[in-house]
C-alpha positions as CSV (number, residue, x, y, z in Angstrom):
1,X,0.0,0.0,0.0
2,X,2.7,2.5,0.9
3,X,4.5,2.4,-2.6
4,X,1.7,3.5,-4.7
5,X,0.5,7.0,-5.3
6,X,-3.3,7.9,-6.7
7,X,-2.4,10.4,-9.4
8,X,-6.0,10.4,-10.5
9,X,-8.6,9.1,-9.1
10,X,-11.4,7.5,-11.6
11,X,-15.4,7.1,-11.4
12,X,-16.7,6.7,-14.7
13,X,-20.1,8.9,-15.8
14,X,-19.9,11.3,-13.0
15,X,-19.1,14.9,-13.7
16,X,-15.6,15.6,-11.9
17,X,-13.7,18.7,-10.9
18,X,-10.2,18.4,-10.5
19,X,-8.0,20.8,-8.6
20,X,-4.4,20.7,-7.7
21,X,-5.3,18.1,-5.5
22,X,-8.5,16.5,-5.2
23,X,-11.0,14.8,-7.5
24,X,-14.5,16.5,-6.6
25,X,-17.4,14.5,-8.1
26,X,-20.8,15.6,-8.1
27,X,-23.8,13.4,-7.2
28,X,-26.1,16.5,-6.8
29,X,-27.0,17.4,-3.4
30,X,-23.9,15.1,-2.1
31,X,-20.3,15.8,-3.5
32,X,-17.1,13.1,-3.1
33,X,-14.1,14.4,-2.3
34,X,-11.4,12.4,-3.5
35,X,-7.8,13.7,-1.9
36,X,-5.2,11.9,-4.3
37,X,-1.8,12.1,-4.2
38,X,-0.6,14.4,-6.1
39,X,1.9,17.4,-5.2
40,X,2.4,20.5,-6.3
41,X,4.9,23.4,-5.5
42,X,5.6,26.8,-7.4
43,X,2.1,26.6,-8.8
44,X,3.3,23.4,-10.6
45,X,1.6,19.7,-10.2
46,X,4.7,18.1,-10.1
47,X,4.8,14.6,-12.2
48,X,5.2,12.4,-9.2
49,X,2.9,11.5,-6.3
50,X,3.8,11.3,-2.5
51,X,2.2,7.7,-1.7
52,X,-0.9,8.1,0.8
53,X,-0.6,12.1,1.1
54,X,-3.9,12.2,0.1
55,X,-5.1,9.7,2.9
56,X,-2.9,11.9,5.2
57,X,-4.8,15.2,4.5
58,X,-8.4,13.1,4.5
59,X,-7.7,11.7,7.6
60,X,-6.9,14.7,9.5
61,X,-9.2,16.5,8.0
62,X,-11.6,14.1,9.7
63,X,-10.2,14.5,13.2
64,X,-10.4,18.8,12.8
65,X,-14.0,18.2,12.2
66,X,-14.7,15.5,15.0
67,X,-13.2,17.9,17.1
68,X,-13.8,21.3,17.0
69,X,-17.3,21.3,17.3
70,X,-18.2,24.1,14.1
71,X,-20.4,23.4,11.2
72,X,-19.3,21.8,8.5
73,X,-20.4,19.1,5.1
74,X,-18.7,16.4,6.1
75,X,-21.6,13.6,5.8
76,X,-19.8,10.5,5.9
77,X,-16.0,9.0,5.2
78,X,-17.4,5.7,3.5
79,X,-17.2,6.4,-0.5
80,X,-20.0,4.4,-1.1
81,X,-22.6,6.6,0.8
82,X,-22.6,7.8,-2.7
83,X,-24.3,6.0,-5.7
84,X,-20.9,4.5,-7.2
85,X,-21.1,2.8,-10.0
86,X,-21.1,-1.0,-10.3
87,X,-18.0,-2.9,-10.4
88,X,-15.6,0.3,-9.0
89,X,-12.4,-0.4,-7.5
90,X,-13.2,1.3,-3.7
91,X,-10.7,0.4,-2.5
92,X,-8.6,3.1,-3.8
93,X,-10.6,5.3,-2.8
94,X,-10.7,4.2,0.9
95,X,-9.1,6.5,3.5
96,X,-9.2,9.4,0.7
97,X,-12.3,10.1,0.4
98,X,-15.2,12.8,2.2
99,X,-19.0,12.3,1.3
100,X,-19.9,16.1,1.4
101,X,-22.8,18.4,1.5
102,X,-22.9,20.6,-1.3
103,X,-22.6,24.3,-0.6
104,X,-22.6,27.6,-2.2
105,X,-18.6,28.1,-1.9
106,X,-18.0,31.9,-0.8
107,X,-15.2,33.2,-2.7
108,X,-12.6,33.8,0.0
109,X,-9.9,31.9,1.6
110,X,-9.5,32.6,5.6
111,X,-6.5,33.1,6.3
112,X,-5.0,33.4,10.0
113,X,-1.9,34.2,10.9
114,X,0.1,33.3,14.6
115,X,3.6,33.7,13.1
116,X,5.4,36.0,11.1
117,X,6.1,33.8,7.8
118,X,5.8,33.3,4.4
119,X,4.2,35.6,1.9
120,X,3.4,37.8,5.2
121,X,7.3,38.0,6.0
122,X,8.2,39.2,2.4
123,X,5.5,41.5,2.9
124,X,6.2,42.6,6.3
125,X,10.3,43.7,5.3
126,X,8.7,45.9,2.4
127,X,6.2,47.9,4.8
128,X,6.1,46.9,8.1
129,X,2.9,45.7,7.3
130,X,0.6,42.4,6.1
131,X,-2.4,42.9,3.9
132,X,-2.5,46.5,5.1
133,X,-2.6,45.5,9.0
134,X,0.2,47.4,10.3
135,X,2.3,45.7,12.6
136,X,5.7,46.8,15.0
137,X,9.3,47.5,14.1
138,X,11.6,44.9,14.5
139,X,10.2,41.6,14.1
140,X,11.9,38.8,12.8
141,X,11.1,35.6,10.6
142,X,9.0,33.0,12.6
143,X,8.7,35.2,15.1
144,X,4.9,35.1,16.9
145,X,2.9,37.9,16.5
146,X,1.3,39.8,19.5
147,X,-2.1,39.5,18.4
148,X,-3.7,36.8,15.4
149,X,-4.1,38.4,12.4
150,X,-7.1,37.7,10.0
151,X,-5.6,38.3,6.4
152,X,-8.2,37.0,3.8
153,X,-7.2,36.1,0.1
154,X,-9.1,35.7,-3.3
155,X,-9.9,32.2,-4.8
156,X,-7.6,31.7,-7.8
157,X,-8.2,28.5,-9.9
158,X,-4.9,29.4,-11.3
159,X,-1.8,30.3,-10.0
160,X,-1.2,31.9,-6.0
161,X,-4.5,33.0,-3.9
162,X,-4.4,36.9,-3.9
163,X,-4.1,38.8,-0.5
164,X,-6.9,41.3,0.1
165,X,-7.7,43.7,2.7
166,X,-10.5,42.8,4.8
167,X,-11.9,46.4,3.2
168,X,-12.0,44.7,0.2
169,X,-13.4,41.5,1.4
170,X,-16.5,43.4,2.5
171,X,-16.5,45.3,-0.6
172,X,-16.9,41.9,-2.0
173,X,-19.3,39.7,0.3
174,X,-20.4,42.5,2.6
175,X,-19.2,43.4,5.8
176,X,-21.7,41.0,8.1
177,X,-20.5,38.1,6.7
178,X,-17.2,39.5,6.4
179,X,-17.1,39.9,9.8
180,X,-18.6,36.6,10.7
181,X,-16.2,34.6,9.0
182,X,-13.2,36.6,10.6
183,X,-14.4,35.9,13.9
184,X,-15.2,32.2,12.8
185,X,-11.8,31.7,11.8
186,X,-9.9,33.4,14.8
187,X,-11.7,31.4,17.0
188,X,-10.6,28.2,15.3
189,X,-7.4,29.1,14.5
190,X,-7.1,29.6,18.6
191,X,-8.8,26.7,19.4
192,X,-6.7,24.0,17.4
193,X,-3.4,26.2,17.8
194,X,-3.7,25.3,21.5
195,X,-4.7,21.7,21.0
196,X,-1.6,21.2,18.5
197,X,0.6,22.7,20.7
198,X,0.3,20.2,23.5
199,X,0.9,17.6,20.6
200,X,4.2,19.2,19.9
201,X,3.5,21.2,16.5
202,X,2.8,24.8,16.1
203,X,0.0,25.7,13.6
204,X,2.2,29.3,12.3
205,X,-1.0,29.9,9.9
206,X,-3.2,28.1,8.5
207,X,-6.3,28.9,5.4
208,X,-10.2,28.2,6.2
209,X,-12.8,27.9,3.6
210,X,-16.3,28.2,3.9
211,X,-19.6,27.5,1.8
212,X,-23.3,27.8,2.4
213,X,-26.7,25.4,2.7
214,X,-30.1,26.9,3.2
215,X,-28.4,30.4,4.7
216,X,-26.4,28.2,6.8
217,X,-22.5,29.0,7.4
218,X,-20.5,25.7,7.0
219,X,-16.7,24.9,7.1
220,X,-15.6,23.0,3.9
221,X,-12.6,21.7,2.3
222,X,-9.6,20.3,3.8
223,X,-8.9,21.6,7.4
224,X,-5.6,22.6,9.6
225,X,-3.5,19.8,6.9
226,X,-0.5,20.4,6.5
227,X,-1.6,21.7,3.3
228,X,-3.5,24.4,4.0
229,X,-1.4,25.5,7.2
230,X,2.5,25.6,8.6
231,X,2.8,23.4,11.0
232,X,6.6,23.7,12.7
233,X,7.9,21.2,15.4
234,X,8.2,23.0,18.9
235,X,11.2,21.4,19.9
236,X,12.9,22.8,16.9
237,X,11.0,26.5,16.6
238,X,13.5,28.5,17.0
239,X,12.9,32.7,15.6
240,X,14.9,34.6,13.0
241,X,14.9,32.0,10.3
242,X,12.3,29.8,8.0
243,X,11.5,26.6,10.6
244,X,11.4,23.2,9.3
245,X,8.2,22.1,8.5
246,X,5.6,18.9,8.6
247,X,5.2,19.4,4.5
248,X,6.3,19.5,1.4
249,X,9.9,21.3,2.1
250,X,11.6,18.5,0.9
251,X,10.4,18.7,-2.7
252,X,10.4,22.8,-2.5
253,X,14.2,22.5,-1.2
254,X,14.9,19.8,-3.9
255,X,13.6,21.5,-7.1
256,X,15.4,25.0,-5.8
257,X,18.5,23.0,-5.7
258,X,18.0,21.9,-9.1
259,X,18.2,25.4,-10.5
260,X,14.4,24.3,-12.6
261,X,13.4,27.7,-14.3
262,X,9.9,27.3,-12.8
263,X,8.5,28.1,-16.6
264,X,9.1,24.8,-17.8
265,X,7.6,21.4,-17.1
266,X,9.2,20.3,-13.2
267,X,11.8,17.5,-12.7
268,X,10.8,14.2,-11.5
269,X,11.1,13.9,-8.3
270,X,14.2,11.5,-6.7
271,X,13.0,8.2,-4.5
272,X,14.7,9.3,-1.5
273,X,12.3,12.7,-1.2
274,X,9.4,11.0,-2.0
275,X,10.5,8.9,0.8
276,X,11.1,11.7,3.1
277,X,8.4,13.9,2.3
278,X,5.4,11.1,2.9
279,X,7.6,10.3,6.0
280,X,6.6,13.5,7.2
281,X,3.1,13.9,6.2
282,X,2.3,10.8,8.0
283,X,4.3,11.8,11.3
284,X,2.2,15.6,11.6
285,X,-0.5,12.7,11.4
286,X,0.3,10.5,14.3
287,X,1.3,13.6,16.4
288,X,-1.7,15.2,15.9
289,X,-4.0,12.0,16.2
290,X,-1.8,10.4,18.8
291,X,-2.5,7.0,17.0
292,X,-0.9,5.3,14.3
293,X,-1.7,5.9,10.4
294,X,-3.5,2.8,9.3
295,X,-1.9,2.6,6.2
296,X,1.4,2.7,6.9
């Protein structure tokens, strides 16, 4: 099982959306979210899979919603609460896969910051500022912020996510849902930093999306994977530099070292950081779940 990566998941005759990603099939009311295992870095899908990542993500997905208590369109994890078709091969699809309500997706990702990182640090040395939130003199890489900041982004099928101010996210949903889904996210941002850190990992920031049914807000997508967030050991967090990470570093580290142009088509990636990289998805698993993963 742990040698084979899902780089596209099939269900003949149903209509299917594929992202970077998942495989999103639509059964009308009830979507299937099928997490596979593919990779991508610089806005590229990169030509080989990192066996189970997909499970990975699915999985703790799962436990986010289990735990925190929020709304959300998570129905079921069994694929065939769907109408598969005859004969299908589930059992690729076991472990990957969400049986979903289907919502109205609002157009914003969530995005919450703890830590001073990322596109927010290359921000941060131009203006002392992130999405237009001013913050003090003299902080550092990695370094925690004083107070959570709420720095939403546009949904772009192609490409990066766009930063906005949260002006222009009420400019574009209004301000009482704006405001709703800020204080959604805060809330459990703070909730699931705290439970992480008594695991061992820091959540540094992490991207929330949201959807409605019948008026109703719900939390959708993946959630607090190491996808979608930083998560940093504790052990090893230390300020003033980028912090090693529960995710795809490897391969980023890798294809920079390879000098790629990032216009052309990526390398394939080597055995040994395929290795490494699904060695690391499954560990932010079992620290998290504080059980094994059941595919390993």
């Amino acid at each position: 099982m742990g040698n084979f990566a899902l780089l596209q998941s099939q269900i003949p005759d149903i209509p299917v959306r594929r992202g970077k990603v998942r495989d999103i099939y639509d059964f009308g009311e009830r979507l299937l979210f099928v997490a596979t295992d593919r990779i991508s870095a610089f806005d590229w899908v990169l030509p080989n899979g990192i066996p189970d990542k997909g499970r990975v993500l699915t999985q703790i997905s799962e436990m986010w919603f289990s735990k925190l208590g929020v709304d959300n369109h998570l129905i079921s994890m069994n694929p065939s609460d769907v109408s598969l078709p005859a004969g299908l091969d589930v059992g690729a699809l076991e472990g990957r896969s969400m049986v979903v309500q289907k919502t109205e997706v609002i157009p914003i990702e969530c995005v919450v910051r703890g830590y001073l990182s990322g596109s927010g640090w290359k921000e941060y040395q131009q203006s002392r500022s992130v999405c237009s939130i001013p913050l003090p003199e003299g902080l550092q890489e990695s370094d925690k912020l004083q107070e959570l900041i709420f720095t939403p982004a546009t949904k772009e099928d192609e490409g990066h996510d766009i930063n906005i101010s949260f002006e222009s996210m009420c400019d574009r949903i209004g301000s009482e849902m704006s405001e709703k889904l800020r204080d959604l996210s805060i809330d459990i941002y703070q909730r699931s930093a705290e439970m992480a850190l008594k695991k061992g990992i820091i959540i540094a920031d992490t991207k929330f999306e949201f959807g409605l049914r019948n008026g109703k807000i719900l939390l959708i997508d993946e959630v607090l994977t190491p996808d979608s967030s930083r998560f940093w050991p504790v052990d090893q967090y230390q300020p003033g530099a980028s912090q090693p990470s529960y995710d795809k570093q490897f391969v980023r580290d890798w294809l920079v070292s390879t000098g790629w142009d990032r216009e052309s088509e990526p390398p394939e990636l080597p055995e040994d950081i395929i290795q490494r990289t699904r060695e690391k998805y499954i560990e932010a698993y079992q620290q998290l779940a504080e059980k094994e993963f059941a595919w390993a």
